[in-house]
N, CA, C and O atoms as a MOPAC input file, in Angstrom:
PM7 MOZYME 1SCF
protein

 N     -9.28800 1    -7.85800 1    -2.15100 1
 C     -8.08500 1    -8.37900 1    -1.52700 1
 C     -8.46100 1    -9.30600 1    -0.37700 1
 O     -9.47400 1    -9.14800 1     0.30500 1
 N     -7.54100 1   -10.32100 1    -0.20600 1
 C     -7.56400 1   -11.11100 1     1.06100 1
 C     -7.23900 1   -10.63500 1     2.11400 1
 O     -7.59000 1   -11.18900 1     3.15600 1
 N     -6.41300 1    -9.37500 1     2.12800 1
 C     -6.15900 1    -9.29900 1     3.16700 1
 C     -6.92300 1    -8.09800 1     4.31200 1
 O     -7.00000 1    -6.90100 1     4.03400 1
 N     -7.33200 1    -8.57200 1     5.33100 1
 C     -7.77500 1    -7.52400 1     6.05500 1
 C     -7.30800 1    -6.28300 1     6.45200 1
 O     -6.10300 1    -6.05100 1     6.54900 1
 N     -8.22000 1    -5.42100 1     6.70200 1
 C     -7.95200 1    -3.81300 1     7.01200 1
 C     -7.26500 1    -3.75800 1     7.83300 1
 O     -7.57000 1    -4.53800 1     8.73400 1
 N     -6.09300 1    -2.97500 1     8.08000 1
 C     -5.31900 1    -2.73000 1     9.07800 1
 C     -5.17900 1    -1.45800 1     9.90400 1
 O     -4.52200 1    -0.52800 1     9.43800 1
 N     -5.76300 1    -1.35700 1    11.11600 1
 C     -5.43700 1    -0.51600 1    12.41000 1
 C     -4.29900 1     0.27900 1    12.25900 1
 O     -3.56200 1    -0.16100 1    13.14100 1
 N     -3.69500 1     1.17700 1    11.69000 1
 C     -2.45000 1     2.11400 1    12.09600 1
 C     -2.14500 1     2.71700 1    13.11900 1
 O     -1.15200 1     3.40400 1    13.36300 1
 N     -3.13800 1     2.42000 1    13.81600 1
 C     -2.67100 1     3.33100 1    15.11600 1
 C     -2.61100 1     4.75100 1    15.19000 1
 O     -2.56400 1     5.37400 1    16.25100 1
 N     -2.61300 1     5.23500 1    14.10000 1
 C     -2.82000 1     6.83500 1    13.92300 1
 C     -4.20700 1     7.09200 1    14.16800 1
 O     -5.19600 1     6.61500 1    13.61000 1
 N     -4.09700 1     8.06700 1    15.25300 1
 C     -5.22400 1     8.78200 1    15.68600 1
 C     -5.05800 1    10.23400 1    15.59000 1
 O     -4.20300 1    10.87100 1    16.20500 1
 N     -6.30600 1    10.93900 1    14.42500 1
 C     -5.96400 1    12.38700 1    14.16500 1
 C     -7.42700 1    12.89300 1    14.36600 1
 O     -8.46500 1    12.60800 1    13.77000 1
 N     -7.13000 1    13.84300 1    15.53500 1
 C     -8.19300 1    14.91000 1    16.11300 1
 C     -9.37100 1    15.20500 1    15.60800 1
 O     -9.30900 1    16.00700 1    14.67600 1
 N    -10.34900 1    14.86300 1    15.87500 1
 C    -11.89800 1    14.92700 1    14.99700 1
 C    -11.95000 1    16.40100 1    14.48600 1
 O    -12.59200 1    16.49400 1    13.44000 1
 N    -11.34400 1    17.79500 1    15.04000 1
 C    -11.33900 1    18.51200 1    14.61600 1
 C    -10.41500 1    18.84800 1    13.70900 1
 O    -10.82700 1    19.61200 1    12.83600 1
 N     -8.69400 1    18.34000 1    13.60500 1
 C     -8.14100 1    18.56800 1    12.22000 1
 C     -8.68400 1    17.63600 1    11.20700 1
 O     -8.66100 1    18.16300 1    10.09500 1
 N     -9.16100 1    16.44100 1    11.20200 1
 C     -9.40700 1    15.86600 1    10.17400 1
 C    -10.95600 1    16.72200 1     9.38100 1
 O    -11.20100 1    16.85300 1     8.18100 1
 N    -11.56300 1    17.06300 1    10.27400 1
 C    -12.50300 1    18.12700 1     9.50100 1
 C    -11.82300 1    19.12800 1     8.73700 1
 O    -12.36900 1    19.39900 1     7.66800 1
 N    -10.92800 1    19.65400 1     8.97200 1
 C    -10.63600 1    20.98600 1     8.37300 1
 C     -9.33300 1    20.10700 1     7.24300 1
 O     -9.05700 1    20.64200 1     6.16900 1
 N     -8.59500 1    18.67800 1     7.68200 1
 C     -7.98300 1    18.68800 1     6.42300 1
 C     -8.43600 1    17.40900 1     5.71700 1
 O     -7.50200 1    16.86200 1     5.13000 1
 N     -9.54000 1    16.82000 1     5.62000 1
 C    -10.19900 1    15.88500 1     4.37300 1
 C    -11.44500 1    16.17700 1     4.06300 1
 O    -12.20300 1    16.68300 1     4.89100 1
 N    -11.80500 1    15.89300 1     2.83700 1
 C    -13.53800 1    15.99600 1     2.60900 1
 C    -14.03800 1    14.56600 1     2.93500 1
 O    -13.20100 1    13.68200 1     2.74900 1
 N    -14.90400 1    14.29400 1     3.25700 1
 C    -15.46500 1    12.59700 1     4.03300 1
 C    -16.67000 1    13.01200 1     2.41800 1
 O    -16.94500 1    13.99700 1     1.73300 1
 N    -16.94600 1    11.92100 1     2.46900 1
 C    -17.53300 1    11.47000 1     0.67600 1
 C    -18.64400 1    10.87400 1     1.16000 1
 O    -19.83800 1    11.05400 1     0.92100 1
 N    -17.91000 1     9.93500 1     2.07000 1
 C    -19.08500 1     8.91500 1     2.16100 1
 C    -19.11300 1     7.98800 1     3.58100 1
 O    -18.01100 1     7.69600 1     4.04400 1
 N    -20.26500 1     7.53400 1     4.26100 1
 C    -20.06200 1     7.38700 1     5.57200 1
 C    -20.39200 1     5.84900 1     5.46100 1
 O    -20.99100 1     5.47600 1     4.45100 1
 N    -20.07900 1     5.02100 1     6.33100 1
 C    -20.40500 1     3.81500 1     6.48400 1
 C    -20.73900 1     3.24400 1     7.93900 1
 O    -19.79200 1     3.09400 1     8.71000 1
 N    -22.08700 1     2.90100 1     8.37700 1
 C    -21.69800 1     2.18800 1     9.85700 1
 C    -22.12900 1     0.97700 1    10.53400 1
 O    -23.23500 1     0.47700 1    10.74200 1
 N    -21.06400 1     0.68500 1    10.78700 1
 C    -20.28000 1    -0.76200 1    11.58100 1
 C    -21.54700 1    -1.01200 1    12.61700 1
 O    -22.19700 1    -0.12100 1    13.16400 1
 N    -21.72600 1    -2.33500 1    12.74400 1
 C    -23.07700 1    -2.66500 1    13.69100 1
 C    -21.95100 1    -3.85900 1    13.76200 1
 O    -20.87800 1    -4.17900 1    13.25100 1
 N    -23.04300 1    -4.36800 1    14.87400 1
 C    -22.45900 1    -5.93900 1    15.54100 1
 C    -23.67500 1    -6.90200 1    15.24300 1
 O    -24.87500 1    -6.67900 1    15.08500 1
 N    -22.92400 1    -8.04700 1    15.22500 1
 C    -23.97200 1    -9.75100 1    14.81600 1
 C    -24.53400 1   -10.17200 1    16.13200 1
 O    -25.67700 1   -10.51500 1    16.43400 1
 N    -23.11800 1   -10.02600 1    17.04900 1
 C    -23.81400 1   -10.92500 1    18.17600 1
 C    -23.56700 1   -10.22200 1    19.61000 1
 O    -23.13800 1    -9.07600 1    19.74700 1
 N    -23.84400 1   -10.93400 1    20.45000 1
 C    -23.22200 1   -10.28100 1    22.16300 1
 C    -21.62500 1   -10.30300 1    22.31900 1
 O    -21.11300 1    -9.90900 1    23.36600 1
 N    -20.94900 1   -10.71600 1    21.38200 1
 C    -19.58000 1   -10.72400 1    21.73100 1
 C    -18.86000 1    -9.46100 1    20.42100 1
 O    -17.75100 1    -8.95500 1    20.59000 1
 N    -19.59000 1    -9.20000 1    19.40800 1
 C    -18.93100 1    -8.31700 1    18.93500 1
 C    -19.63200 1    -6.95100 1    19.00300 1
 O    -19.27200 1    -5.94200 1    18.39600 1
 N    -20.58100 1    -7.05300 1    19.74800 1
 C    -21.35400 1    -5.69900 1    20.50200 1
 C    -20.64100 1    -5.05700 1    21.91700 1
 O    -21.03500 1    -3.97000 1    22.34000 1
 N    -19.60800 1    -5.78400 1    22.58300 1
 C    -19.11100 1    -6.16800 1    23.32100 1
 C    -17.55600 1    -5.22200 1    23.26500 1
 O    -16.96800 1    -4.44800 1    24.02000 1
 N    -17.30800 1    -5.86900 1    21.77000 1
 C    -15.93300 1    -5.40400 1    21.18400 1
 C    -15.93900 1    -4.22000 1    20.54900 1
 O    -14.99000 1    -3.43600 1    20.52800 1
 N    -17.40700 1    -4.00700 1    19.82100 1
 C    -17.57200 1    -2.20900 1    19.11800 1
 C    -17.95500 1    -1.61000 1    19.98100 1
 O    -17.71700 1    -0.41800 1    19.79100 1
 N    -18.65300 1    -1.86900 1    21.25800 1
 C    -18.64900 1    -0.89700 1    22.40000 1
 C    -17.38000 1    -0.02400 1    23.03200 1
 O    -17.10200 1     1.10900 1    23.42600 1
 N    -16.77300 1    -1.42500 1    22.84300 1
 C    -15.14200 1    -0.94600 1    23.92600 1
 C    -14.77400 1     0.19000 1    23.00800 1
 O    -14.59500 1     1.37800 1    23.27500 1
 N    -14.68700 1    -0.58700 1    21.63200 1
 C    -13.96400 1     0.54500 1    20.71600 1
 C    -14.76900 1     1.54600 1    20.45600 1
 O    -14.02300 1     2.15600 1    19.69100 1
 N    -15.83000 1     2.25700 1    20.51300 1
 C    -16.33000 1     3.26000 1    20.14800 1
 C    -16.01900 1     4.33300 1    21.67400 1
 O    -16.00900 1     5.56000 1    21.58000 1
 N    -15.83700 1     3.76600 1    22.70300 1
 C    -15.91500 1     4.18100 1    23.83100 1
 C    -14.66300 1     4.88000 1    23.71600 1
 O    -14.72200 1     6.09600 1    23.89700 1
 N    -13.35100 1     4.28900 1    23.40900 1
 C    -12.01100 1     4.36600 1    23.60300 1
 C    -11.90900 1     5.47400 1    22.40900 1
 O    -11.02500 1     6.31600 1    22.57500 1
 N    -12.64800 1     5.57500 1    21.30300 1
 C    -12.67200 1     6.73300 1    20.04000 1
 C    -13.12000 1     7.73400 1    20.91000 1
 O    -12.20000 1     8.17900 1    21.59500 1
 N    -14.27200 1     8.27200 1    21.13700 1
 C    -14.88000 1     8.83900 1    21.68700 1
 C    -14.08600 1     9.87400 1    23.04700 1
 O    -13.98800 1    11.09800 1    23.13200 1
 N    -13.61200 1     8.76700 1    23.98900 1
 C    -12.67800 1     9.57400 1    25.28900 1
 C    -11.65100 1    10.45300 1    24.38700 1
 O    -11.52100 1    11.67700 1    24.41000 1
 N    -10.83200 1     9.34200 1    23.44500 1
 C     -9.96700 1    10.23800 1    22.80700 1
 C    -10.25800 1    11.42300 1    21.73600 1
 O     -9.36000 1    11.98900 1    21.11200 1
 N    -11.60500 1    11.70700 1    21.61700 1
 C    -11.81900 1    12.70100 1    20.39400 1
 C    -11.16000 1    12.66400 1    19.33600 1
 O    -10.71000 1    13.58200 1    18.65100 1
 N    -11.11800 1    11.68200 1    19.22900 1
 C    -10.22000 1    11.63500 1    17.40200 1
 C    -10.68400 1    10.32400 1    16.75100 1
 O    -11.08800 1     9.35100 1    17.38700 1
 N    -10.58700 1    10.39800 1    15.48800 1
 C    -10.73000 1     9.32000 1    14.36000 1
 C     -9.51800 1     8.28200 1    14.28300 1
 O     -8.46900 1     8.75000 1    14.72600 1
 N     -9.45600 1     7.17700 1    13.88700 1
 C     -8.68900 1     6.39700 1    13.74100 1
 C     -8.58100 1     6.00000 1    12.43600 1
 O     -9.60900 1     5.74400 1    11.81000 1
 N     -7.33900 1     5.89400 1    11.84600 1
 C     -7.47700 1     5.63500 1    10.20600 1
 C     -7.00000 1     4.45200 1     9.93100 1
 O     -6.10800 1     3.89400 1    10.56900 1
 N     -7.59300 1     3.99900 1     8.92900 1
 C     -7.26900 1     2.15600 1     8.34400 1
 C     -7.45600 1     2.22600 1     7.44600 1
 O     -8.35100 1     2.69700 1     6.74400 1
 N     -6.09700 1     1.46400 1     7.26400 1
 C     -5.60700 1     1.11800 1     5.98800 1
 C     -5.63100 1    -0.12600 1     4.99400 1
 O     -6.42400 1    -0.89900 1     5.53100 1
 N     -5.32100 1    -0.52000 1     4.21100 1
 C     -5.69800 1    -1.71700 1     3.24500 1
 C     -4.19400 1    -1.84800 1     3.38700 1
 O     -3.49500 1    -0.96700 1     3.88800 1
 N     -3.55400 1    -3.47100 1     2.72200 1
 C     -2.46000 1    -4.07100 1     2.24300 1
 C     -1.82500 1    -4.63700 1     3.28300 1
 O     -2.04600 1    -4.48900 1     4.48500 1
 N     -0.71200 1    -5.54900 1     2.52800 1
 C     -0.06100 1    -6.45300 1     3.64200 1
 C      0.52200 1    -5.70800 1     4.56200 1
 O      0.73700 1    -6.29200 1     5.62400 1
 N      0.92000 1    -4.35600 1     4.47500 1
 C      2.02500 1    -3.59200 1     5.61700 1
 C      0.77500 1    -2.32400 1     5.99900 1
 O      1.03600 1    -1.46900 1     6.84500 1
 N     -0.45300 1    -2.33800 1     5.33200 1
 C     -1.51200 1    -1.20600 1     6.17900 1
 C     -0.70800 1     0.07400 1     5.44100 1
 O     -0.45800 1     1.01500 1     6.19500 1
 N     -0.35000 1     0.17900 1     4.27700 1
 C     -0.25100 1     1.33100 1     3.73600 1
 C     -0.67200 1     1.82900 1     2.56800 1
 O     -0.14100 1     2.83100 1     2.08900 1
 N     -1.75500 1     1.14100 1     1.92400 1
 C     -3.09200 1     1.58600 1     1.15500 1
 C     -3.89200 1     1.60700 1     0.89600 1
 O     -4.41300 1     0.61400 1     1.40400 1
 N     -4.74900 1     2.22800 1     0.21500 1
 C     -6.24900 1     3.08600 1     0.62400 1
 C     -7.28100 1     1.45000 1     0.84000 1
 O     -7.03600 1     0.24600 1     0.76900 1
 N     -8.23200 1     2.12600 1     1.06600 1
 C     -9.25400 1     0.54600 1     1.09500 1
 C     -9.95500 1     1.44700 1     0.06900 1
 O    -10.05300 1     2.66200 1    -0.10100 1
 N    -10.51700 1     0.06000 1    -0.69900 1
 C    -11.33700 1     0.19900 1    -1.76200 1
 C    -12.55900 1    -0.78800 1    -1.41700 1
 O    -12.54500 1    -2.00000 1    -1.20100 1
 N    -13.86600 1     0.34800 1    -1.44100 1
 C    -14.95400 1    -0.19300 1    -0.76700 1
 C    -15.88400 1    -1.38400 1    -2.10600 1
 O    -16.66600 1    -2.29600 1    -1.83700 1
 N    -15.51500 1    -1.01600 1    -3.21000 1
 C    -16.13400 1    -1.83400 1    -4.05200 1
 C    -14.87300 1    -2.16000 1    -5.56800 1
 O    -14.03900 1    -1.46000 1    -6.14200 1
 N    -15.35500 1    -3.58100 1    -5.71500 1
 C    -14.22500 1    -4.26900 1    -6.80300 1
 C    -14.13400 1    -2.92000 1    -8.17700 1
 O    -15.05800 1    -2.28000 1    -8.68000 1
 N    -12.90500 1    -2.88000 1    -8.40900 1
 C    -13.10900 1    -1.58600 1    -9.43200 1
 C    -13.55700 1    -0.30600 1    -9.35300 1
 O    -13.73900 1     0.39900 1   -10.34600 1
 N    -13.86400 1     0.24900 1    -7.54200 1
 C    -13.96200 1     1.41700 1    -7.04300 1
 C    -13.15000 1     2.01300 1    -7.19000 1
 O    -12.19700 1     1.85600 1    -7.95400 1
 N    -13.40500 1     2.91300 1    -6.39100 1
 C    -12.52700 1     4.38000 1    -5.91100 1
 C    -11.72100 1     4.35400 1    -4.57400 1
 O    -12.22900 1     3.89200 1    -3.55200 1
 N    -10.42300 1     4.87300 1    -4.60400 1
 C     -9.52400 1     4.56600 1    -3.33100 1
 C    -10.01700 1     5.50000 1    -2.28000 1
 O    -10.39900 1     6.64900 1    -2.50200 1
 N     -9.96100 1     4.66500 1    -0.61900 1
 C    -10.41800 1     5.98300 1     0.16100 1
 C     -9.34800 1     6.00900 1     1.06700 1
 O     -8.49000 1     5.13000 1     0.99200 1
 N     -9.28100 1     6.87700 1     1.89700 1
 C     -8.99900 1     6.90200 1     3.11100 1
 C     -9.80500 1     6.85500 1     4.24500 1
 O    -10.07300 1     7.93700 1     4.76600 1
 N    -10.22700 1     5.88700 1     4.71500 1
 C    -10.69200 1     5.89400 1     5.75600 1
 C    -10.45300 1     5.84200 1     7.47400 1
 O     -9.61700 1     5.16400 1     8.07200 1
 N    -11.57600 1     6.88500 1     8.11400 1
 C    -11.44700 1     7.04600 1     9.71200 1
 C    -12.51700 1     6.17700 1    10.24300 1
 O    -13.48400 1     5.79500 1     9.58400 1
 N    -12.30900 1     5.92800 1    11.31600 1
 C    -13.35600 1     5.31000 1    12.09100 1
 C    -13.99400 1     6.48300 1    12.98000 1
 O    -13.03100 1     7.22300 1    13.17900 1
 N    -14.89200 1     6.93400 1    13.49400 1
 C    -15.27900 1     7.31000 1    14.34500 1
 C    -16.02900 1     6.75300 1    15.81700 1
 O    -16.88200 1     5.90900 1    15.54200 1
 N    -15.95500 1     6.93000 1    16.81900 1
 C    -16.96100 1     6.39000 1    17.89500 1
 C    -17.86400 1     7.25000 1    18.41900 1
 O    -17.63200 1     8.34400 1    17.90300 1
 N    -18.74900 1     7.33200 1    19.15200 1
 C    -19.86100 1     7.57100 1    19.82200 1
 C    -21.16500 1     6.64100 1    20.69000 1
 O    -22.15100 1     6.03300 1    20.27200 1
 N    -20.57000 1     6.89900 1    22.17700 1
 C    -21.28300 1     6.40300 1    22.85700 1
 C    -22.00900 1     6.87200 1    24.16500 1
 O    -21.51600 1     7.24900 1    25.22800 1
 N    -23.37500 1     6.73600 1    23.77000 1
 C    -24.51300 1     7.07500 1    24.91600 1
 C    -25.46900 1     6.23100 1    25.96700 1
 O    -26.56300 1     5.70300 1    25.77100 1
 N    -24.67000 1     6.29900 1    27.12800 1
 C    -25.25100 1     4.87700 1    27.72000 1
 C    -24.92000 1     3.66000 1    27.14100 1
 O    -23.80700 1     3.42500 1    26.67200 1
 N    -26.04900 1     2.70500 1    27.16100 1
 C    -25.42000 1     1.88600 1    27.01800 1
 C    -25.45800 1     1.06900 1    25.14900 1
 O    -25.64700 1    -0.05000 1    24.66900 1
 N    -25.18700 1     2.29800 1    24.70700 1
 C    -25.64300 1     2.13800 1    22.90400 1
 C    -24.25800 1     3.28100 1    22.42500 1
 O    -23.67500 1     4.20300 1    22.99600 1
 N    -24.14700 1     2.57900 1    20.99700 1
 C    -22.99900 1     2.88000 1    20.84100 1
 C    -23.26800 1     3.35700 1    19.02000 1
 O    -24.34500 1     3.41200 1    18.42600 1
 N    -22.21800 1     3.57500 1    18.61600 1
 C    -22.38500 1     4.25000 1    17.18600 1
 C    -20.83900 1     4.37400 1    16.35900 1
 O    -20.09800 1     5.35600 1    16.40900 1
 N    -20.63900 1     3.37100 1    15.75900 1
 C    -19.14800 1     3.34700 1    15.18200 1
 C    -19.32400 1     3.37500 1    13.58700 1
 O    -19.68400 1     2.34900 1    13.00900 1
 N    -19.07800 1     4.50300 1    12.91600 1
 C    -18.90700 1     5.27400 1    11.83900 1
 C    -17.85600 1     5.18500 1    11.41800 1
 O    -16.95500 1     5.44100 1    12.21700 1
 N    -17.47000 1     4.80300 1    10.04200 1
 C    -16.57800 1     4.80700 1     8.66100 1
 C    -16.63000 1     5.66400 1     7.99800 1
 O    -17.07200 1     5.43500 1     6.87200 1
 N    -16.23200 1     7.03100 1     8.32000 1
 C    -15.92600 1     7.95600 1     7.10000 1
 C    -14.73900 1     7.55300 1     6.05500 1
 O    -13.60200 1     7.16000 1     6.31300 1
 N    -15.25800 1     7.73800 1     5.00700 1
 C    -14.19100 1     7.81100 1     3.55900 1
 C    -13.95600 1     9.13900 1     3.18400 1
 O    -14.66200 1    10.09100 1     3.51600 1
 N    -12.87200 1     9.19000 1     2.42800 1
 C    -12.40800 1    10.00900 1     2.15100 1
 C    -10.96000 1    10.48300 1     0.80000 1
 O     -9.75800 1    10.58800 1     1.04200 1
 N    -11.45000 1    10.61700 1    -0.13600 1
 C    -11.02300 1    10.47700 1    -1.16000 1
 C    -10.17000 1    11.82100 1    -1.53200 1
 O     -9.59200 1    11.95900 1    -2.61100 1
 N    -10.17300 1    12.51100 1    -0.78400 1
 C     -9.45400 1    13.91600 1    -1.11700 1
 C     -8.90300 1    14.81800 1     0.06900 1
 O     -9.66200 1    14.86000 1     1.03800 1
 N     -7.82400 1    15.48600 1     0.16800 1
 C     -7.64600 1    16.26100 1     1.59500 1
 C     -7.63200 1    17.46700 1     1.20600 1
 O     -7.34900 1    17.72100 1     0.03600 1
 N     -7.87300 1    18.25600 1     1.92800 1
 C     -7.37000 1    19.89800 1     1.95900 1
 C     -6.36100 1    20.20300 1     2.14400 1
 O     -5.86800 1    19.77900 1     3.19000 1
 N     -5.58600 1    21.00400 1     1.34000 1
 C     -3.83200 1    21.81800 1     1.23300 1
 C     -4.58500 1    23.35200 1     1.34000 1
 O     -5.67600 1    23.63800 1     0.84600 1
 N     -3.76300 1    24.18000 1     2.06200 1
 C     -4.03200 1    25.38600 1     2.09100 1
 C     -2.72800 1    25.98900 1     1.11400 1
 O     -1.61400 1    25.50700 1     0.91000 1
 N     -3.25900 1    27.03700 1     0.69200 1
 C     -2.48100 1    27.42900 1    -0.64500 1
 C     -1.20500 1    28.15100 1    -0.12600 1
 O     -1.08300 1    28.64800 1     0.99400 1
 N     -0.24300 1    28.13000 1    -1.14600 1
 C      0.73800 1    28.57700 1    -0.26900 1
 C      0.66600 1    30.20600 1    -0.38100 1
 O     -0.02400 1    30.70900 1    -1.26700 1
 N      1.44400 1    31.07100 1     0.60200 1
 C      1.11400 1    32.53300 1     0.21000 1
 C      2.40800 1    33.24000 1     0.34800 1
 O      3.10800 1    33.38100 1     1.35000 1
 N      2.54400 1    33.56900 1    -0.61300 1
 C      3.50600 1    34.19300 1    -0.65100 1
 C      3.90400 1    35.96500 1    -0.63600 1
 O      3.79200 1    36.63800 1    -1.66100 1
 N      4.38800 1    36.57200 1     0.72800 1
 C      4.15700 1    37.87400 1     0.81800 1
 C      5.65500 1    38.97800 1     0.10500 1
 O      6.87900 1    38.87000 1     0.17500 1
 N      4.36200 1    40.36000 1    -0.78600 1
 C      5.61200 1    40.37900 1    -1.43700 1
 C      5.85300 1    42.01600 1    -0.48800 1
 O      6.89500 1    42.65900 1    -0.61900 1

């Protein structure tokens, strides 16, 4: 697709998204130059304070999955941040499946 990944703004807790998706597969984001080392700093920094993942989406309105290769598999993907001094670490988890807890029914 032409169109770029879109930011939702949804930010969900590094600890519920563990307990409700399986992550498949990880991907991570580096920078080219001093100005977009600059820009994945800020943002890994701003992940990080907030302890939570950020999820992005594919399509013109950012409401479906990104597909990492032509004729792949749909994911859901989080971003993660992590930063130590002055080095940083911005991670793409995918995620192709969530966890439902079963329903229970007491008799």
């Amino acid at each position: 697709s032409d169109v770029p990944v879109r930011w939702t703004g949804k930010f969900i807790k590094k600890e519920e998204a563990i307990g409700r998706f399986v992550f498949t597969m990880t991907k991570q984001l580096v920078h080219i130059n001093g100005l977009t080392f600059d820009f994945l700093f800020k943002m890994a920094a701003d992940l990080q304070k907030k302890d939570s993942l950020l999820l992005l989406r594919a399509g013109e309105s950012g409401d479906e999955p990104i597909v990492m290769n032509r004729g792949g598999k749909q994911y859901n993907a989080f971003l993660e941040g992590r930063v130590k001094g002055q080095s940083y670490c911005l991670l793409l988890h995918l995620s192709n499946m969530e966890l439902k807890r079963p329903e229970v029914h007491l008799v």
